[in-house]
VEXPATI-900352 format. One line per field, with one value per residue: residue number from 1; x, z, y negated of N, C-alpha, C in turn; residue in one letter. Coordinates in pm, whole numbers, plus 50000, padded with zeros to 5 digits. Layout:
BEGIN
num = [NUM, ...]
nxx = [X, ...]
nzz = [Z, ...]
nyy = [Y, ...]
caxx = [X, ...]
cazz = [Z, ...]
cayy = [Y, ...]
cxx = [X, ...]
czz = [Z, ...]
cyy = [Y, ...]
residuo = [a, ...]
***
This chain:
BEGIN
num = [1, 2, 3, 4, 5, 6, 7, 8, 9, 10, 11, 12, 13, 14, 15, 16, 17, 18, 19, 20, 21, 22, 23, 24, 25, 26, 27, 28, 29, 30, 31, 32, 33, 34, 35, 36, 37, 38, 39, 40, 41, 42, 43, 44, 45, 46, 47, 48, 49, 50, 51, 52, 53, 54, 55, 56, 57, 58, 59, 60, 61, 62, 63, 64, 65, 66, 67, 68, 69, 70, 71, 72, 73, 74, 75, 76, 77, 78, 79, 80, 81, 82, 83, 84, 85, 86, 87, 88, 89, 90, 91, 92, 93, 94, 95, 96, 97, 98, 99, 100, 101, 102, 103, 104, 105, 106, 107, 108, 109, 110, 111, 112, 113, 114, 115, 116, 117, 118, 119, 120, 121, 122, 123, 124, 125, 126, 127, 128, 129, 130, 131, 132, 133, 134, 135, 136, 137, 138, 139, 140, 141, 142, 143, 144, 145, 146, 147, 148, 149, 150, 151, 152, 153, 154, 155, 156, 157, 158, 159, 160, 161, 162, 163, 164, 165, 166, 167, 168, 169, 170, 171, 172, 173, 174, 175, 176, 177, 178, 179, 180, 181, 182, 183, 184, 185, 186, 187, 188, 189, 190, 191, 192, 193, 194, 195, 196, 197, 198, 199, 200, 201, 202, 203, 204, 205, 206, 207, 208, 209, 210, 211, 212, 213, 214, 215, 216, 217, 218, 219, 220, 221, 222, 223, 224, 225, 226, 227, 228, 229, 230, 231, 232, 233, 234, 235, 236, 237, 238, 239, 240, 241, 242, 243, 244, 245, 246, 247, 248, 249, 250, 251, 252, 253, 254, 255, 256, 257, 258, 259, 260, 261, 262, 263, 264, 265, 266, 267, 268, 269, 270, 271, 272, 273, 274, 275, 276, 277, 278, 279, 280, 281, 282, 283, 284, 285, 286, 287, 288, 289, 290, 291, 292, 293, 294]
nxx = [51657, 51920, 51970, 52114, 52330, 52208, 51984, 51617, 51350, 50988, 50690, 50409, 50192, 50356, 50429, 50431, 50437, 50473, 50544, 50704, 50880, 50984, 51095, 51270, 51456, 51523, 51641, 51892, 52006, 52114, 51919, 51753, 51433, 51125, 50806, 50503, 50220, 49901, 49864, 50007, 50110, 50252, 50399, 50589, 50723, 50807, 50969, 51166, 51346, 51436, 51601, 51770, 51957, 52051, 51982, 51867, 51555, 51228, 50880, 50579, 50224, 49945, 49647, 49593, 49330, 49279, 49300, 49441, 49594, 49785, 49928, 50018, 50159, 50395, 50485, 50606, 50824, 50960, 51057, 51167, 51385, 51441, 51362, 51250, 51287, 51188, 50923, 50674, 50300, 50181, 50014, 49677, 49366, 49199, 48831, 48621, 48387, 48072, 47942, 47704, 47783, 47554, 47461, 47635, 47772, 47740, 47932, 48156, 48274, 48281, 48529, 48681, 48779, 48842, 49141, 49244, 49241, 49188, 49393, 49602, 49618, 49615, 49886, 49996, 49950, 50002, 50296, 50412, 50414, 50606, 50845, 50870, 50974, 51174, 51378, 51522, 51629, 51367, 51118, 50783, 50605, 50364, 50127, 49917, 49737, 49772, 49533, 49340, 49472, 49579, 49419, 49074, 48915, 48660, 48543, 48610, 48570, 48575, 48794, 48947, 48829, 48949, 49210, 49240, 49169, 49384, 49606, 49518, 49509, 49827, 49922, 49826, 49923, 50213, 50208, 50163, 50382, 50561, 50536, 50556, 50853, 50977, 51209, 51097, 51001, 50745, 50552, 50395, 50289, 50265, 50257, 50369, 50480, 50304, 50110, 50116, 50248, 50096, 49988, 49699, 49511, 49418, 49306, 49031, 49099, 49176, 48960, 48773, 48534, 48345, 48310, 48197, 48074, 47724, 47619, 47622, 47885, 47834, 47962, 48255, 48522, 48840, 49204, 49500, 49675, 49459, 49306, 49524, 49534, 49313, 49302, 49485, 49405, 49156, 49359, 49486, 49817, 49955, 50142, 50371, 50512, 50815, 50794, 51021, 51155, 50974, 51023, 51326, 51188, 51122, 51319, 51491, 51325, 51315, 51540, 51603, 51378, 51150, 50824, 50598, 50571, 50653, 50701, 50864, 50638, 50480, 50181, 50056, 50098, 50000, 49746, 49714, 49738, 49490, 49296, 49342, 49317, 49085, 48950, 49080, 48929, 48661, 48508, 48312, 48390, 48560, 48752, 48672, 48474, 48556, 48514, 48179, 48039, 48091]
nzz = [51190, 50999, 50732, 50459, 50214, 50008, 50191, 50208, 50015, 50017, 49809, 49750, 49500, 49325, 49038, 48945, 49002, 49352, 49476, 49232, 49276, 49552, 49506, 49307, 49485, 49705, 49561, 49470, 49728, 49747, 49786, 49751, 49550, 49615, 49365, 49350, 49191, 49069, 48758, 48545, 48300, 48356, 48545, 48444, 48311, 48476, 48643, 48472, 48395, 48627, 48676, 48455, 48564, 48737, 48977, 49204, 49141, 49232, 49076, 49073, 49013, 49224, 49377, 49590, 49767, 49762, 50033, 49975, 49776, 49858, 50060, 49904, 49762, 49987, 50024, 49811, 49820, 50028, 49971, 49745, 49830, 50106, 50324, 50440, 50500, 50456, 50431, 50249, 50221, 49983, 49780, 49645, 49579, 49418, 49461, 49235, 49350, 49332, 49394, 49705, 50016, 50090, 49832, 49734, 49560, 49668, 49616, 49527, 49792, 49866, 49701, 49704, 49999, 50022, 49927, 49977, 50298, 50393, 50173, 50309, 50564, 50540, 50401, 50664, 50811, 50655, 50606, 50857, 51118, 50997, 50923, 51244, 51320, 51189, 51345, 51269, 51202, 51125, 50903, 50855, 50633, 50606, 50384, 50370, 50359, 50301, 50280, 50431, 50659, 50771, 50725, 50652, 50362, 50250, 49977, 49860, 50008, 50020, 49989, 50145, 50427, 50384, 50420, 50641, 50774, 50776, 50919, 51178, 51201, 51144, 51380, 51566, 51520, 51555, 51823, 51903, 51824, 51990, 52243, 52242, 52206, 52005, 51677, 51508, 51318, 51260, 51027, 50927, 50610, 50463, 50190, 50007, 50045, 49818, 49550, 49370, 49064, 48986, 48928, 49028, 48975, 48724, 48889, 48809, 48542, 48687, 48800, 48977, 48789, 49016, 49211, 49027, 48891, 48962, 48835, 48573, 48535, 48643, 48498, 48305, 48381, 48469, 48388, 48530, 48417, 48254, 48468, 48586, 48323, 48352, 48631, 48574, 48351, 48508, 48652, 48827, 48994, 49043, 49272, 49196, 49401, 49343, 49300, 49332, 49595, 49801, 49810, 49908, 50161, 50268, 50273, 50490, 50683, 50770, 50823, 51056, 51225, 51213, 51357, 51222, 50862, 50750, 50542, 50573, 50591, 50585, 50538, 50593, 50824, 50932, 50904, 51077, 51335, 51287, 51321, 51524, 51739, 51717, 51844, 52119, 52159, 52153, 51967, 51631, 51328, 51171, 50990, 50776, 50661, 50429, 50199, 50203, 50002, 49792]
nyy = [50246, 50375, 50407, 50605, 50755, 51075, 51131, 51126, 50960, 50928, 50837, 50682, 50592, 50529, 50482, 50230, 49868, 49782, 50048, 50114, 49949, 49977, 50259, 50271, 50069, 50259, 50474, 50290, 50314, 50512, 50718, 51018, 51058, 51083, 51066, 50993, 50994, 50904, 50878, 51004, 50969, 50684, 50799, 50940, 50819, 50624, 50838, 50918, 50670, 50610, 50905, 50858, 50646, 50771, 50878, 51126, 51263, 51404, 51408, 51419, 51469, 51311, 51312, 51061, 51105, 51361, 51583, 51860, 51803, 51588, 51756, 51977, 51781, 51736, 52044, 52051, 51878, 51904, 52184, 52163, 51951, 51978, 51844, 51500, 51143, 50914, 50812, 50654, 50560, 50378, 50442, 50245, 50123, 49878, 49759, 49726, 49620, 49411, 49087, 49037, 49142, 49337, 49414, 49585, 49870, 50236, 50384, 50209, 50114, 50419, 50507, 50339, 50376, 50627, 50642, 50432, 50410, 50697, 50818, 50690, 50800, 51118, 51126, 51091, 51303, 51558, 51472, 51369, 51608, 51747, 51584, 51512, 51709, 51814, 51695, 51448, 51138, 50928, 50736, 50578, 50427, 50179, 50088, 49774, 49500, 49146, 49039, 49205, 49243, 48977, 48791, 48838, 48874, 48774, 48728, 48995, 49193, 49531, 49620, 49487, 49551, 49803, 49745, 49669, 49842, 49999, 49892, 49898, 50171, 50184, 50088, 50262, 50490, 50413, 50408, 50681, 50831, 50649, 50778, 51008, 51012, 50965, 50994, 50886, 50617, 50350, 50142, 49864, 49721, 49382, 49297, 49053, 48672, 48563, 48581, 48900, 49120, 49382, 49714, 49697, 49531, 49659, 49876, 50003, 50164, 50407, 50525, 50816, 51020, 51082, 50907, 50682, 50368, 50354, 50143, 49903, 49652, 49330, 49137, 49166, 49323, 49185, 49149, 49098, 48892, 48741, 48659, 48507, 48306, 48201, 48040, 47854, 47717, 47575, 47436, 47548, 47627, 47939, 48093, 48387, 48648, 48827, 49169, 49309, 49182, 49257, 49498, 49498, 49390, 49630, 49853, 49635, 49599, 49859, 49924, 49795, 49889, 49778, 49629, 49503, 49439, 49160, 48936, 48579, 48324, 48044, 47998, 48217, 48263, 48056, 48145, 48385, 48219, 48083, 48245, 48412, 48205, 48148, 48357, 48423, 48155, 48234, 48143, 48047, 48205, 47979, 47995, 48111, 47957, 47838, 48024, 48016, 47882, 48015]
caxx = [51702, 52013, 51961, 52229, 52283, 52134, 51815, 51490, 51245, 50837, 50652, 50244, 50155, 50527, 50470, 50461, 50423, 50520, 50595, 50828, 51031, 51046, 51164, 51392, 51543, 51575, 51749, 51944, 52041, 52127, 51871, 51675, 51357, 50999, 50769, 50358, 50109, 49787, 49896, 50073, 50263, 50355, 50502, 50672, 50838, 50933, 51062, 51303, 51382, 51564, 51700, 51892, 52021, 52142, 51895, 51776, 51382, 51100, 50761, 50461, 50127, 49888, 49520, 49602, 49232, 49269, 49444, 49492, 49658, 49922, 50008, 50158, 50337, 50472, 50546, 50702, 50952, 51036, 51109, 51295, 51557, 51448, 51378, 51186, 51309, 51140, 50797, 50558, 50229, 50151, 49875, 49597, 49277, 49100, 48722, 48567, 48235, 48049, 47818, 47749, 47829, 47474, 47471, 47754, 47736, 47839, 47995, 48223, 48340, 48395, 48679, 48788, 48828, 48931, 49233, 49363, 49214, 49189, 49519, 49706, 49577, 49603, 49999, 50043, 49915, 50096, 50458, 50486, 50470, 50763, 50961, 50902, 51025, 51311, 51485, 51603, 51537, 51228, 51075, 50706, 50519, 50212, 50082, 49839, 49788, 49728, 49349, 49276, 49540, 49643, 49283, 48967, 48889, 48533, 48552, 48701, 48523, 48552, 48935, 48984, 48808, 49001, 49297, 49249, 49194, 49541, 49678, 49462, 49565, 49948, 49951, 49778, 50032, 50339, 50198, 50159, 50506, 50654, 50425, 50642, 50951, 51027, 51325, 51030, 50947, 50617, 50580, 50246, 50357, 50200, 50323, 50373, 50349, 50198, 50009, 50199, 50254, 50084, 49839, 49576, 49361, 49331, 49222, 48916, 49147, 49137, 48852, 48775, 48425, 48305, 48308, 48161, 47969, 47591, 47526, 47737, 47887, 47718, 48097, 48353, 48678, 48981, 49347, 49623, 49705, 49348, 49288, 49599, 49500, 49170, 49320, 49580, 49301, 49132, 49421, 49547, 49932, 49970, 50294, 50391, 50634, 50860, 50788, 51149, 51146, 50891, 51113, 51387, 51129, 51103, 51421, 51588, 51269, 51320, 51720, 51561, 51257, 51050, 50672, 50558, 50653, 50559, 50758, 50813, 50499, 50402, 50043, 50042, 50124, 49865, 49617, 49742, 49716, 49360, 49224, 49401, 49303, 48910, 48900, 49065, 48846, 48541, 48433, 48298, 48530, 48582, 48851, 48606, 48378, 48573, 48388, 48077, 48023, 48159]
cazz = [51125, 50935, 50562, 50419, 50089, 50080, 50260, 50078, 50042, 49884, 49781, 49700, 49391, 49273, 48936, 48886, 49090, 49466, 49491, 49162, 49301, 49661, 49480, 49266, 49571, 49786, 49497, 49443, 49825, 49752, 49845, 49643, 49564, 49552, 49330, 49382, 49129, 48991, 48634, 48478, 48193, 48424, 48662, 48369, 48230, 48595, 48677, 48369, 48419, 48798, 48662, 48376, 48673, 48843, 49095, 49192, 49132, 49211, 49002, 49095, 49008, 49277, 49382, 49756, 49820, 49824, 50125, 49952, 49645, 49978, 50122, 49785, 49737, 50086, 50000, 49670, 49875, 50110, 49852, 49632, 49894, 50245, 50427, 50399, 50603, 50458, 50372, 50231, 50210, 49904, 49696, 49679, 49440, 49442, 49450, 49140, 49377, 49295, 49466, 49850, 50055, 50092, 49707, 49704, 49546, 49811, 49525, 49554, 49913, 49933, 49624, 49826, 50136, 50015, 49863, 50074, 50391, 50364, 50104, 50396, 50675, 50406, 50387, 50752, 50846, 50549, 50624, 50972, 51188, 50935, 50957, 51367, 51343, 51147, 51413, 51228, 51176, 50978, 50936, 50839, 50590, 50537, 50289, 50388, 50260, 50405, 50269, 50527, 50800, 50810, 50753, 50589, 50222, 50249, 49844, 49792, 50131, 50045, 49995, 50294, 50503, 50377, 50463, 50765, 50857, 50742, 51056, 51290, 51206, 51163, 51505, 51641, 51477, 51611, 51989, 51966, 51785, 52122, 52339, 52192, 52238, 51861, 51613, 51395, 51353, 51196, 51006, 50806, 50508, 50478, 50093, 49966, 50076, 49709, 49446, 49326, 48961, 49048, 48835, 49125, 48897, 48656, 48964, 48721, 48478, 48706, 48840, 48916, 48773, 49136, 49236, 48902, 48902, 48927, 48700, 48472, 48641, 48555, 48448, 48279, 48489, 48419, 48373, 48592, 48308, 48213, 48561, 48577, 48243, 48390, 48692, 48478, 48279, 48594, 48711, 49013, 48980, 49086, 49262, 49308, 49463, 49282, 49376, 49425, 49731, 49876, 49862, 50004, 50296, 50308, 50340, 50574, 50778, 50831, 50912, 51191, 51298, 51263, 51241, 51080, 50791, 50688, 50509, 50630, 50524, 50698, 50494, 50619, 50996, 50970, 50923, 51194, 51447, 51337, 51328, 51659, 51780, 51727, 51923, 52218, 52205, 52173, 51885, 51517, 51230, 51082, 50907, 50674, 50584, 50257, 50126, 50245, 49874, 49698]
cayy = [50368, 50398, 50447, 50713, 50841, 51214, 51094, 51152, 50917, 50993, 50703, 50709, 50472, 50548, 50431, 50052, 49801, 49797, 50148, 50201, 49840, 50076, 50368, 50200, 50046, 50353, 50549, 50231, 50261, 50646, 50825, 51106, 50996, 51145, 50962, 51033, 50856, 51005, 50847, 51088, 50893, 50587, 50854, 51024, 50687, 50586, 50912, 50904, 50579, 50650, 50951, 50768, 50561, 50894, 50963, 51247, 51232, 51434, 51351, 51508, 51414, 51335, 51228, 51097, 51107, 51487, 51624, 51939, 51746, 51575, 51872, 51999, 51649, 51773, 52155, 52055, 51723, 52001, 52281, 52058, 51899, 52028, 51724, 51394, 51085, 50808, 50797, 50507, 50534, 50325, 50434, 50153, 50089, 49745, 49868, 49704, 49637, 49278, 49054, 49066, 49318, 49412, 49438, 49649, 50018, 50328, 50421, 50119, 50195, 50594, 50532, 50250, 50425, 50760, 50603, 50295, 50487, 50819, 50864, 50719, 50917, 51248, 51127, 51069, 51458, 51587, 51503, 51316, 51702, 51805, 51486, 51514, 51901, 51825, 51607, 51381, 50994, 50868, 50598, 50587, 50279, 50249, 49957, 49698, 49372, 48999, 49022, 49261, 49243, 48889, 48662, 48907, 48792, 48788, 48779, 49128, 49243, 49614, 49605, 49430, 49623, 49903, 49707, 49641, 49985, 50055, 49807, 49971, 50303, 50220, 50065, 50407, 50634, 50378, 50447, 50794, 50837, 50627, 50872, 51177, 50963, 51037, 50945, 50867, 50462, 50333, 50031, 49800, 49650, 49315, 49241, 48874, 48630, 48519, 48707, 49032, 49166, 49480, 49742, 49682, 49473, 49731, 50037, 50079, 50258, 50554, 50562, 50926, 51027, 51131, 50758, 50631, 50301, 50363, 50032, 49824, 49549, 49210, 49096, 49207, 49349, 49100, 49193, 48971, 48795, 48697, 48546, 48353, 48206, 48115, 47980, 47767, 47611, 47543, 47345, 47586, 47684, 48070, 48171, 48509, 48704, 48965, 49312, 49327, 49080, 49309, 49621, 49447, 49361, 49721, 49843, 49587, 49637, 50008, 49897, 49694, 49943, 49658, 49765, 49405, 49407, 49070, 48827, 48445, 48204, 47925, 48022, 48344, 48258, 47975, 48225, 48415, 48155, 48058, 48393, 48443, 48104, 48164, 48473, 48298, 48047, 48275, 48022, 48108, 48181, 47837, 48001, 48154, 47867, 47792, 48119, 48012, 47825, 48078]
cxx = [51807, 51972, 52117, 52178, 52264, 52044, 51720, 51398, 51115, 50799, 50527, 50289, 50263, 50555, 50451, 50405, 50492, 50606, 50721, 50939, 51079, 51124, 51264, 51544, 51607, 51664, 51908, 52081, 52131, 52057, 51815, 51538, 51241, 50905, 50604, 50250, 49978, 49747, 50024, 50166, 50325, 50423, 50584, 50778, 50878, 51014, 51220, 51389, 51530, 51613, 51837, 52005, 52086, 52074, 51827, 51642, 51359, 50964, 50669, 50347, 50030, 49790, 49571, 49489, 49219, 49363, 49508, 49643, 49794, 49952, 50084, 50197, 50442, 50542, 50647, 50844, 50991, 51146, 51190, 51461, 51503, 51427, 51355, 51203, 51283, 51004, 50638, 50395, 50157, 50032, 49750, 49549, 49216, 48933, 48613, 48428, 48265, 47928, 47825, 47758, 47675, 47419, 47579, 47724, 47809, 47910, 48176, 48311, 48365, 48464, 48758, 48880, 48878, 49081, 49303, 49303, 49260, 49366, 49644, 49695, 49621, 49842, 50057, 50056, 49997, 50228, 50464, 50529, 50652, 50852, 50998, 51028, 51150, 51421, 51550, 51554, 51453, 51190, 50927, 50638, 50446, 50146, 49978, 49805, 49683, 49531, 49308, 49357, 49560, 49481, 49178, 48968, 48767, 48485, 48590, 48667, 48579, 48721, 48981, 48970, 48911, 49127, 49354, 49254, 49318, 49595, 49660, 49558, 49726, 49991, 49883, 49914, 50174, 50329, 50194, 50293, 50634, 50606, 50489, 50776, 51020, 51156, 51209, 50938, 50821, 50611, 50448, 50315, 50272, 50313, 50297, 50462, 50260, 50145, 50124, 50137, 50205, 49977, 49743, 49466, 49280, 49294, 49154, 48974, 49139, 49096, 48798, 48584, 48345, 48283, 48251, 48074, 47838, 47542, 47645, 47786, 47852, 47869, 48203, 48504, 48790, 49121, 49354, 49619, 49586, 49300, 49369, 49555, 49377, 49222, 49414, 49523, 49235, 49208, 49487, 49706, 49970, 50112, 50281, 50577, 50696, 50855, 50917, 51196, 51092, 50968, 51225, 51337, 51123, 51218, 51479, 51437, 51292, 51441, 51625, 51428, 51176, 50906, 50591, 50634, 50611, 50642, 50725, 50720, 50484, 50261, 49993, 50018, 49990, 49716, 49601, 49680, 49549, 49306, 49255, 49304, 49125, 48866, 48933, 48968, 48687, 48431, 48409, 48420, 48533, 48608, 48790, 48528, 48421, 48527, 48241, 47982, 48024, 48027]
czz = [51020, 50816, 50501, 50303, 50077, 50111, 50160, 50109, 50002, 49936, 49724, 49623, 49327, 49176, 48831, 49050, 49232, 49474, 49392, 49218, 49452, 49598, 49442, 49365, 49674, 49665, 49479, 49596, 49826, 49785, 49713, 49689, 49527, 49500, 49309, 49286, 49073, 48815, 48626, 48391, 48235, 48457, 48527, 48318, 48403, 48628, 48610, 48387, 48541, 48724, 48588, 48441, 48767, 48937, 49077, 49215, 49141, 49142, 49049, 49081, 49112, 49307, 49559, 49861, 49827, 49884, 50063, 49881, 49754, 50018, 50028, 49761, 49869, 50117, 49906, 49731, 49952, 50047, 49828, 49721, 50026, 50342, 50367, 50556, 50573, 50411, 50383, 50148, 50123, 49863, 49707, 49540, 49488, 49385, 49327, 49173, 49394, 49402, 49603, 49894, 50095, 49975, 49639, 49654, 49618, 49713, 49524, 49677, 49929, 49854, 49704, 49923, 50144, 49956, 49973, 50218, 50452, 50257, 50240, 50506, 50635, 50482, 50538, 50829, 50771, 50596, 50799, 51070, 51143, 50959, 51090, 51397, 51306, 51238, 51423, 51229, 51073, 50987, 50831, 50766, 50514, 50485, 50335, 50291, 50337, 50394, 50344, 50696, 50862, 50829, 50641, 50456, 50201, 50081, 49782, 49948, 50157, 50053, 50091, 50395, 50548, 50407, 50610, 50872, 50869, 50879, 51132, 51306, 51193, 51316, 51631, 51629, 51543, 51735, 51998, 51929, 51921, 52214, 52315, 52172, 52097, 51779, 51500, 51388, 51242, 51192, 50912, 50742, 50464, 50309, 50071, 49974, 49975, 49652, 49388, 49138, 48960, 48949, 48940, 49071, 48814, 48772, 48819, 48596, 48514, 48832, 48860, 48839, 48927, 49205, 49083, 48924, 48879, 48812, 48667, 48543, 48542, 48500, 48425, 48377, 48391, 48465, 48497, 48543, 48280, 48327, 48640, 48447, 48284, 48500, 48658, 48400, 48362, 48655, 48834, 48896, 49050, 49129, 49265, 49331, 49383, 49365, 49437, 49542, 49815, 49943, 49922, 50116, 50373, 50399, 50479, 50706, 50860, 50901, 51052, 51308, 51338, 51228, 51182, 51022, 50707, 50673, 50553, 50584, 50631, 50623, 50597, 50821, 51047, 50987, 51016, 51314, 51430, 51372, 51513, 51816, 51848, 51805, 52056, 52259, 52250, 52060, 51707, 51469, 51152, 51014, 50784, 50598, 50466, 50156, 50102, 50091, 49775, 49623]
cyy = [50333, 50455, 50510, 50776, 50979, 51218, 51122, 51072, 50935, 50872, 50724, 50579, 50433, 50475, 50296, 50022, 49740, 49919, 50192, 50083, 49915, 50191, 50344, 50173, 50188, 50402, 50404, 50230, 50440, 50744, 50888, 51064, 51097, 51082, 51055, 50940, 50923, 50996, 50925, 51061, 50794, 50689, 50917, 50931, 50618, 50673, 50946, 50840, 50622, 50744, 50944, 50695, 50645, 50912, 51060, 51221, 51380, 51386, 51448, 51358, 51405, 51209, 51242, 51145, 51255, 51536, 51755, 51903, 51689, 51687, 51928, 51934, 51725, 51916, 52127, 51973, 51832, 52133, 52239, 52022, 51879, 51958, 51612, 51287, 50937, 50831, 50661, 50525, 50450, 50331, 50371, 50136, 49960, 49836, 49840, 49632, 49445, 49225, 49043, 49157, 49346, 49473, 49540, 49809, 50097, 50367, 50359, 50140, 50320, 50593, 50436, 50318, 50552, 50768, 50535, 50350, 50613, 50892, 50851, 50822, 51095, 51249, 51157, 51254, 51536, 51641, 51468, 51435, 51751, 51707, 51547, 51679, 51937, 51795, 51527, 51225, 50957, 50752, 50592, 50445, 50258, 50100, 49883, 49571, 49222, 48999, 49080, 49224, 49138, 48789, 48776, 48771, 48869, 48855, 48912, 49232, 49413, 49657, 49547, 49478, 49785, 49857, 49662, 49766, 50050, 50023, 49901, 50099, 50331, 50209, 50163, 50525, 50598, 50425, 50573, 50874, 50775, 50718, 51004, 51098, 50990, 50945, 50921, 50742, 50429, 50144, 49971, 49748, 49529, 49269, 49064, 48828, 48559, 48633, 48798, 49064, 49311, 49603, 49755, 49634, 49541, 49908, 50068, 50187, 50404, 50638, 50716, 50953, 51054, 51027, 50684, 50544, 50371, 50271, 49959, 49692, 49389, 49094, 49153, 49226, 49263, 49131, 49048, 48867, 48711, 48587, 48447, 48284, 48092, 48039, 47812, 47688, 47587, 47414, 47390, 47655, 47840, 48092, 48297, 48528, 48845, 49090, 49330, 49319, 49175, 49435, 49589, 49421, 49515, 49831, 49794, 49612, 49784, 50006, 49863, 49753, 49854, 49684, 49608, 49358, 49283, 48964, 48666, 48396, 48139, 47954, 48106, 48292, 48113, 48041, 48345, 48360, 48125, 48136, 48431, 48302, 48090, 48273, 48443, 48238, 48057, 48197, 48138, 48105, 48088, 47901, 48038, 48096, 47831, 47884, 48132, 47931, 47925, 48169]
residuo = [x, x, x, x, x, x, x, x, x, x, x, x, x, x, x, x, x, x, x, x, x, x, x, x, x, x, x, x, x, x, x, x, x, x, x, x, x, x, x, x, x, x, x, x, x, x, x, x, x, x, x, x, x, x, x, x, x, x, x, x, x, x, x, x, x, x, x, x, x, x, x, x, x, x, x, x, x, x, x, x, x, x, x, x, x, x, x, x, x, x, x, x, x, x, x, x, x, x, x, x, x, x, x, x, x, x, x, x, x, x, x, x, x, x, x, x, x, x, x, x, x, x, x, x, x, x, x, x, x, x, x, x, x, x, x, x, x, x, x, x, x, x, x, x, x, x, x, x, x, x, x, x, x, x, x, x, x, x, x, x, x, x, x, x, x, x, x, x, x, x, x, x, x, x, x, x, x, x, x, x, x, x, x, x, x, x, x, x, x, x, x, x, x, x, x, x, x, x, x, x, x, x, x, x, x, x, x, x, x, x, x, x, x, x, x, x, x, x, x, x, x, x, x, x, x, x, x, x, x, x, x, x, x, x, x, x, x, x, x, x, x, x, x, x, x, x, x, x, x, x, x, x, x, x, x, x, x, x, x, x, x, x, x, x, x, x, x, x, x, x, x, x, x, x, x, x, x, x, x, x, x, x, x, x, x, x, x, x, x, x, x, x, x, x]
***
């Protein structure tokens, strides 16, 4: 798909992170931008931000986990400037839940999954009929992340799971999008391939009450910062990857209608092949035994 200035793009989790270095870039690329966050003063200091820079912004506040709450991101992006021809799927909570997963509170999983699940699914119903109806070219991308899609992270089980569902369900929506022969391409976003600068660590900030831990968790929630320090006095070196990098993956992916979107790693592709390798073979998941301590 051809990226043209005029275009409109909307973006879930708009305001830091992944999503404001996507928005950024689309307005940067010319397009008008719609920006979706359920934080209210990030989205108000990103939305400024781009417009200082001359883009046209939309801001709206929204909970993706209610479809009502998407469908008015998708009345208002229509209203506003008549047509939506990029849309990314962003919005993602880490689930706060400790222990094993039979220790886990349901509490823990339905914010999970009504968010990194359910928000996308919400988005995909939303806009994708109107994109298709418009006629025009789209291009559809819907966030994942290596802990679920690329090798499960047993450690963070409930986020993974929910990540993995993302795959599934982008690589459902790409086949039935070729199945209607559509101008409308579908793409997973596999960010990295290191650790991201992201507010994911702090989800628990906004938490809605309706998902509210049942019991206190038997450890304190740690910032970014806090668990690179700990890792750094440990003795492990942390890379990451600039959000920036990522939105550039995003972009030149949509140029290319490429639906993985998954930056080079030889890490990444190693865990590919084993994961791939063990199912082949019909054999356990080695790949997982370095959790098996944990």
């Amino acid at each position: 798909m051809e990226l043209r200035q005029g275009q409109v793009a909307v973006v879930t989790g708009a305001a830091s992170g992944i999503g404001l270095a996507m928005a950024r870039r689309f307005a940067d690329e010319g397009l008008k931008v719609v920006l979706a966050d359920v934080e209210e003063g990030a989205l108000d200091k990103a939305a400024t931000e781009l417009r200082e820079g001359g883009a046209q912004v939309l801001a709206r506040v929204v909970d993706v986990s209610e479809r009502d709450s998407v469908r008015e991101l998708a009345d208002a992006a229509y209203d506003a400037f008549g047509a939506v021809h990029v849309l990314c799927n962003n919005a993602g909570v880490g689930s706060g839940a400790e222990g094993r997963m039979w220790e886990h509170e349901p509490n823990d999983w339905k914010w999970a999954f009504s968010v990194n699940v359910w928000g996308v699914f919400h988005g995909v119903q939303a806009f994708v009929p109107r994109m298709l109806a418009g006629g025009e070219p789209g291009h559809v991308v819907n966030t994942s992340s290596g802990d679920g899609g690329i090798a499960p992270l047993p450690t963070a089980s409930v986020y993974a799971v929910t990540k993995a569902a993302v795959v599934t369900m982008t690589e459902s929506l790409y086949a039935h999008l070729k199945a209607e022969q559509a101008q409308v391409g579908a793409s997973v976003l596999f960010p990295g391939p290191h650790m991201l600068r992201t507010g994911l660590w702090e989800s628990h900030r906004n938490r809605p009450q309706r998902y509210a831990k049942e019991r206190p968790r038997k450890s304190p929630y740690r910032s970014l910062d806090q668990w690179e320090a700990a890792m750094k006095e440990a003795g492990h070196e942390i890379e990451f990857t600039p959000v920036e990098e990522v939105a550039g993956v995003v972009v030149d992916g949509i140029r290319a209608d490429r639906f993985w979107m998954l930056p080079a790693s030889e890490h990444s592709d190693r865990q590919i092949r084993a994961r791939s390798q063990s199912m082949l073979d019909r054999a356990n998941p080695s790949y997982l035994e370095k959790f098996i301590l944990d």
